[in-house]
N, C-alpha and C positions, 0 to 999 in steps of 0.2 A: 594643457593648462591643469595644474595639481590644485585642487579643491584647499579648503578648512580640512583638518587633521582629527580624527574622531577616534573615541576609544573600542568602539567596536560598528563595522559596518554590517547590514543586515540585505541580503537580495535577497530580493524574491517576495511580495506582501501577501503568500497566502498562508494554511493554517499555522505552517513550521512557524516560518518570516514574523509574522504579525506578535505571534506567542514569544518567539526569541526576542525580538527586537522590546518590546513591555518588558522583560524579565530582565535581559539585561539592565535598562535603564531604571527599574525600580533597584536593582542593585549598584546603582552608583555610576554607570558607566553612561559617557556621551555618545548617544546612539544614531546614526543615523539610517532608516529604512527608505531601499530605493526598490521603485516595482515597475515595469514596465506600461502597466496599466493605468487608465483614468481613476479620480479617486472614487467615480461615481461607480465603478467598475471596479474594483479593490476583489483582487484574490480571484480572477476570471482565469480560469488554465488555457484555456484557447480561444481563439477565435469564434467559436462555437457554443463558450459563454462558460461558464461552470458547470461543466460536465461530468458528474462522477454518480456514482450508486447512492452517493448521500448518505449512509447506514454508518452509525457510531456507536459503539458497546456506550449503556449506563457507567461502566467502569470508569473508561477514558474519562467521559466528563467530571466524574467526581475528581478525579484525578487531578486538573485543572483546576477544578474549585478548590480543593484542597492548598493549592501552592499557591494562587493569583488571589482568592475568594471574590471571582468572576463567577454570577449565576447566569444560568441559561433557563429560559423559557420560552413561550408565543412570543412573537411569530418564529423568533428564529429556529423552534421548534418544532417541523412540523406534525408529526404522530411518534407514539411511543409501541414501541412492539414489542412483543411478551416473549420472541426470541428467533432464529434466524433456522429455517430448519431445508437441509438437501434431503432431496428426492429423488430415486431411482430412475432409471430412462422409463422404465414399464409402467411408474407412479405405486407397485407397490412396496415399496420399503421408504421409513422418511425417518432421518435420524436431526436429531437436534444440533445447530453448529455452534449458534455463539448461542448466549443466553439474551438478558434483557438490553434494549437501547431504544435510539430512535431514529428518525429520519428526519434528516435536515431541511432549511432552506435556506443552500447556500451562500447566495449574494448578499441575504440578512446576518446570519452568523458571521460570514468576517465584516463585512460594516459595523458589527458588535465588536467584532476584536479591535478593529479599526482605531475604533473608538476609544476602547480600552488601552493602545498605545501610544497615543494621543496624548491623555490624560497621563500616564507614566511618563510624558517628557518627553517623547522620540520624535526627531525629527525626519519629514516624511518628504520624500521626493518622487512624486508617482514620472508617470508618462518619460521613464528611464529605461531604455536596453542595456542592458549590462552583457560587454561585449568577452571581455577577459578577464583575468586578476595581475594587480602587479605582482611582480617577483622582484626580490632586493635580495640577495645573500642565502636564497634558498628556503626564502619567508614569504607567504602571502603578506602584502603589507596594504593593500586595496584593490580596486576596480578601474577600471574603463571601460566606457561608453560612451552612450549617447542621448544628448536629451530631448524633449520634444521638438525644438526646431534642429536636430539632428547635429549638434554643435558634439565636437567632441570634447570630455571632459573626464578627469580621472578625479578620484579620491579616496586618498589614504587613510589607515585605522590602524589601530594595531593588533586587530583581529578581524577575520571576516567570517559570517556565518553565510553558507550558501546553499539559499531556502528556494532556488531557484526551478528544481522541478528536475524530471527525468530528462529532460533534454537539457542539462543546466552546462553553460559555457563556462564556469568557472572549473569544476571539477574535472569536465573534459581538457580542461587546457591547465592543470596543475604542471608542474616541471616532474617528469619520469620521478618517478618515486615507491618504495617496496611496503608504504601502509597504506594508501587509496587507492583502490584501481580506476583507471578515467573509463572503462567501457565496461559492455555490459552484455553480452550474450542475447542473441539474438533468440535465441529459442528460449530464454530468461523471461522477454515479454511479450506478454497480449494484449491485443487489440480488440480495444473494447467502444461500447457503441451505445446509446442509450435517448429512447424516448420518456417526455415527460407526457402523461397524456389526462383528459379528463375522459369519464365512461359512463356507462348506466352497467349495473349486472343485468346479463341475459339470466342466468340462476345460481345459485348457488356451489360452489366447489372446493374446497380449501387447499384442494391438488393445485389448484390455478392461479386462487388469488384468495388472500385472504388478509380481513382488514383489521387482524390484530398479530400475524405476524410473517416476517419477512421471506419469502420463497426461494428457493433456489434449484434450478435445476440442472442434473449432473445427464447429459446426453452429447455422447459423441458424434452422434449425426448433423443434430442443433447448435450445439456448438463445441467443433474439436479443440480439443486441449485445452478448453474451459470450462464454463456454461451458462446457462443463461437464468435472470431472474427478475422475479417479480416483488415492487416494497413498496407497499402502500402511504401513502402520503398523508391517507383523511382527507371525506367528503368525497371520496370516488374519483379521488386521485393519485395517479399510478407514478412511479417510478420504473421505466421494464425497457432491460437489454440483455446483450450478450459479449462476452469476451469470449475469444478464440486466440491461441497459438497458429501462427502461422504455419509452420512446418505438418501442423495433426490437419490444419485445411489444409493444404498439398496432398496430402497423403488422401485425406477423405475424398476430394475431388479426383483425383486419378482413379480411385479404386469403384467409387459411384458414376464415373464418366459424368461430370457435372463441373460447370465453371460457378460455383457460387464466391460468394466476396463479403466481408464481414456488411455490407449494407445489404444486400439481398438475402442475409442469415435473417437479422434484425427486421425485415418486413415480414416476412416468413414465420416466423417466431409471435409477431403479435398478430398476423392473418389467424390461426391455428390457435390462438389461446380461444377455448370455447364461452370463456363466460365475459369477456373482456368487450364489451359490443358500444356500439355506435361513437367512436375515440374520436378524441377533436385535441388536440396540441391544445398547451399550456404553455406562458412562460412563468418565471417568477423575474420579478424585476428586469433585466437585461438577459435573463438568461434563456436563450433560445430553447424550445419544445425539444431538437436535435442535434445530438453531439459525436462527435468523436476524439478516444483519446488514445497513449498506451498507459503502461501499468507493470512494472517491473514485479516479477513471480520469483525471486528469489530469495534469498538470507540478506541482510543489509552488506554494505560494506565492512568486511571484515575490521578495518578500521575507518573511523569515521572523522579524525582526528589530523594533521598536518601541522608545522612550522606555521603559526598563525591563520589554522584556517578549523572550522567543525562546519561539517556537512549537516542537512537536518532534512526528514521529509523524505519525499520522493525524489530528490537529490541524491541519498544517498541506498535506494533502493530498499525502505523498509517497509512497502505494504505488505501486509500477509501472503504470503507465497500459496495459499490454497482459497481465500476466498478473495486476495487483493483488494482489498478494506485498507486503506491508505489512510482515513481520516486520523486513527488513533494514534499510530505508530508518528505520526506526523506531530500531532502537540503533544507527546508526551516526547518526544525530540526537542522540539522547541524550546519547554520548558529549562530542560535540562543543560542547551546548547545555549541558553540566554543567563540563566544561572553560572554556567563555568565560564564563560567566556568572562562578565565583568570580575568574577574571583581573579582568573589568573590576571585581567590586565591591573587588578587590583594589587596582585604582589607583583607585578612589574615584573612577569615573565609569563610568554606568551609562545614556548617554544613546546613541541609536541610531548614531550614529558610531562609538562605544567599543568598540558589540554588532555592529557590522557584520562584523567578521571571520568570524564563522559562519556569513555569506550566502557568503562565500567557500571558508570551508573546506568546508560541506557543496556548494556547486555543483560544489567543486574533486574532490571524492570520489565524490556521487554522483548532483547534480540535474543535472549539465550536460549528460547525457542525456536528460532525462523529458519534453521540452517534442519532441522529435525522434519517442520513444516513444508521444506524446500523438496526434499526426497519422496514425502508422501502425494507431493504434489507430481512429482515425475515418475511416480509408481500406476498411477491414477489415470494421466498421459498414455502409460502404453497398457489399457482395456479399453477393451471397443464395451458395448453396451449391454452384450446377452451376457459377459462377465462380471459386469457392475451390478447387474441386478442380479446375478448368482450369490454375487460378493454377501452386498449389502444384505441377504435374505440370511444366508447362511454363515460368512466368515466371524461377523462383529457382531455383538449386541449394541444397543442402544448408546449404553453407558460407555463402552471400552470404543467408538466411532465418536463422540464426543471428545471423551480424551483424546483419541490420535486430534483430533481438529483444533484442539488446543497447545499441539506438540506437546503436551502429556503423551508417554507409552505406559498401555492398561498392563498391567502384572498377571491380569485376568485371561483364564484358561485357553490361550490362541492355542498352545500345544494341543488340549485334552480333546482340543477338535476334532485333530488330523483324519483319527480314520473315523468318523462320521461324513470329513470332507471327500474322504477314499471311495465310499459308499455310493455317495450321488453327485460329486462333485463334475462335471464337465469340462474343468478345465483345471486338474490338477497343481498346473504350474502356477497359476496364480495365488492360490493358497499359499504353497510352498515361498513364492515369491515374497509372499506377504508377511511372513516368518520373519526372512533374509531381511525387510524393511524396515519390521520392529527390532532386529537386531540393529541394526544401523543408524534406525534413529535413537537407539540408546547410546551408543556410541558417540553420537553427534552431540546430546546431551550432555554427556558425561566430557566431553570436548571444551564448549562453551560454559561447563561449570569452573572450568579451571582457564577460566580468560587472561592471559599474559597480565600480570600486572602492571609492569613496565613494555616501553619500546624492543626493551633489550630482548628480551624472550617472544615477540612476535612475529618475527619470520620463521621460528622452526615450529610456534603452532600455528601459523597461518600457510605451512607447506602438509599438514597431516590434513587440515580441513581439507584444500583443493584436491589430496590427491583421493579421499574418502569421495568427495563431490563427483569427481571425475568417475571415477569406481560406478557409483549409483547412475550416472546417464551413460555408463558404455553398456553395462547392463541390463537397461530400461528402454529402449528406445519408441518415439510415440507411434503408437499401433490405433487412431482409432475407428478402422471399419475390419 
């Protein structure tokens, strides 16, 4: 059975979804948002409730206000941090990563968005699986699924935005095609894991916790090919887990003769935090104390774009590839994926030429970094710990470890190092290797500054990307015990 006929469909109602779906419709377009979830429940990623790190740069937000002039504050606010800083396995080195933001409370923020697309006109069809997409002529032209009493139902649009998440059925089942790829590498993502907890401090330590800014700590033993972190809520309330790459647990478990599993990381992790005492679960609304999710660690999809269809979110793999912060890259997607979608069904063509401009606006804002991000993060992957903390002491200052985290590359003296690194260094090749990285990630830069304009010219820069990519993980491989 084919539904009413819309001008642009929206999966998926969290941060992407919700922002797409209001932008489109305040731009003229007949929207309709379909979300698998209760409405009471709006933007839940799993089963396990809204599970994520909750941390949003000051930026993003503005960012949002600026295009929607949607404010944020209490409750859906819940602390502000003065900035997000990693720390050494050893605890002495701590360099700054993102600057100012805060931490959320999920289930209120999108009930705010919720809201907010509501009032733009959109119409909202929760308690929906969204099983496929049609294809007509080599066009997404809508969806199928299924609605709460499991009736099957399809409905067409003449675009589809697909806000559906890292495991999103629409992109996986796109028709073979050389701008979206439907998979994702498996050593791409981590598996991440996250308690919400209430505490009293045993004492004082800002290595552990600290309640005006967000933690993160960089240990391959705690957690391989990620790490683990600690973000204060307010009022002595934590936010604190760990991501791990599967393959660097393999590696660690084999080498330490130990079967651990990302939830005996995660007990472990907050057994061991010393000032973290007497923790008692929280929820916030629906959202369970304990979660688990994944989190794609890589550059977005090289295109984002298709014959009637834009990707948006964690659909299209744009969390940060080194700290996997997904909230920003998400609505500042949205925004932009709700904006081009009603233009082009606005000039009555919706064919990937039309939709390409949002390959550039969002490169232009915020992927033209992530593929630079992407390499540092697989550099990072293969040092085990007494290297990190060699690193961080001696390779980067402050200022030029900021930059790389922002896929800025510092111009600043890596060379004048060298033989200072010659001197005391321990482990020469990683230095050296680190050179090879900043060469690379300028490379990758200077790649993504010159993003195909057209369809025309993207497979032959979308074949120099993969084989650079390829390059850095044959060279790299993860090392960490």
């Amino acid at each position: 059975m084919t539904e009413n006929m819309y001008d642009v469909i929206v999966a998926g109602a969290g941060m992407a979804g919700l922002l797409a779906a209001a932008t489109a419709s305040k731009g003229g377009a007949k929207v309709l948002l379909l979300d698998r979830n209760d409405r009471t429940e709006v933007g839940k990623k799993t089963n396990w409730g809204w599970v994520c790190g909750d941390a949003v740069a000051s930026s993003h937000l503005q960012f949002i206000t600026s295009r929607t002039g949607l404010d944020f504050s209490h409750p859906e606010l819940n602390n502000k941090v003065d900035g997000v800083y990693a720390l050494s396995p050893d605890l002495k080195s701590k360099f700054l990563f993102e600057g100012e933001g805060y931490i959320l409370n999920r289930p209120k923020f999108e009930t705010k968005l919720l809201e907010f697309a509501l009032k733009s006109g959109v119409e909202y069809l929760p308690n929906f699986e969204v099983e496929r997409p049609l294809i007509e002529n080599n066009f997404v032209v809508g969806v199928a699924g299924k609605d709460a009493g499991k009736e099957h139902k399809e409905f067409k649009a003449k675009v589809v935005i697909d806000a559906l998440g890292i495991a999103t059925t629409i992109r996986r089942k796109l028709p073979e095609n050389p701008y979206v790829e439907r998979d994702i590498d498996i050593d791409d993502i981590e598996s991440t894991g996250r308690f919400l907890y209430e505490f009293e401090l045993d004492h004082e330590d800002l290595n552990f916790y600290d309640p005006k800014n967000a933690i993160i700590h960089l240990n391959q033993e705690i957690a391989p090919g990620g790490y683990g972190w600690v973000f204060p809520k307010g009022d002595n309330k934590v936010n604190i887990g760990i991501g791990v790459q599967r393959r660097s647990l393999g590696i660690r478990n084999e080498k330490l003769k130990k079967n651990d599993n990302l939830h005996s990381l995660m007990d472990e992790y907050v057994r061991t935090n010393p000032v973290v005492k007497n923790i008692k679960p929280f929820t916030e609304g629906h959202n369970g104390s304990k979660g688990y999710w994944s989190v794609a660690v890589r550059r977005q999809m090289e295109s984002l774009v298709f014959n009637g269809y834009l990707g948006a979110g964690d659909s299209m793999a744009m969390p940060n590839p080194i700290s996997a912060g997904g909230i920003g890259p998400a609505m500042v997607s949205g925004i932009l994926a709700g904006e081009n979608a009603a233009y082009a069904v606005s000039k009555g063509d919706v064919g990937i030429d039309s939709l390409w401009k949002y390959n550039l606006e969002f490169n232009n804002l915020y992927g033209k970094k992530t593929a630079a991000l992407e390499v540092f993060r697989i550099y990072l992957q293969s040092l085990n710990n007494d290297v990190i903390n060699y690193g961080m002491k001696n390779f980067l200052s402050p200022s030029e470890a900021e930059s790389l985290s922002y896929g800025n590359v510092p111009e600043l003296g890596l060379a004048s190092k060298f033989k200072m690194i010659l001197k005391g260094a321990s482990n020469l090749s990683a230095f050296t290797n680190l050179l090879h990285v900043v060469k690379k990630m300028k490379q990758l830069n200077e790649l993504y500054s010159r993003y195909p304009q057209s369809p025309k010219e993207f497979m032959a820069w979308k074949g120099i990307v993969s084989r650079e990519m390829a390059d850095v993980k044959e060279k790299f491989k993860p090392n960490p015990i």
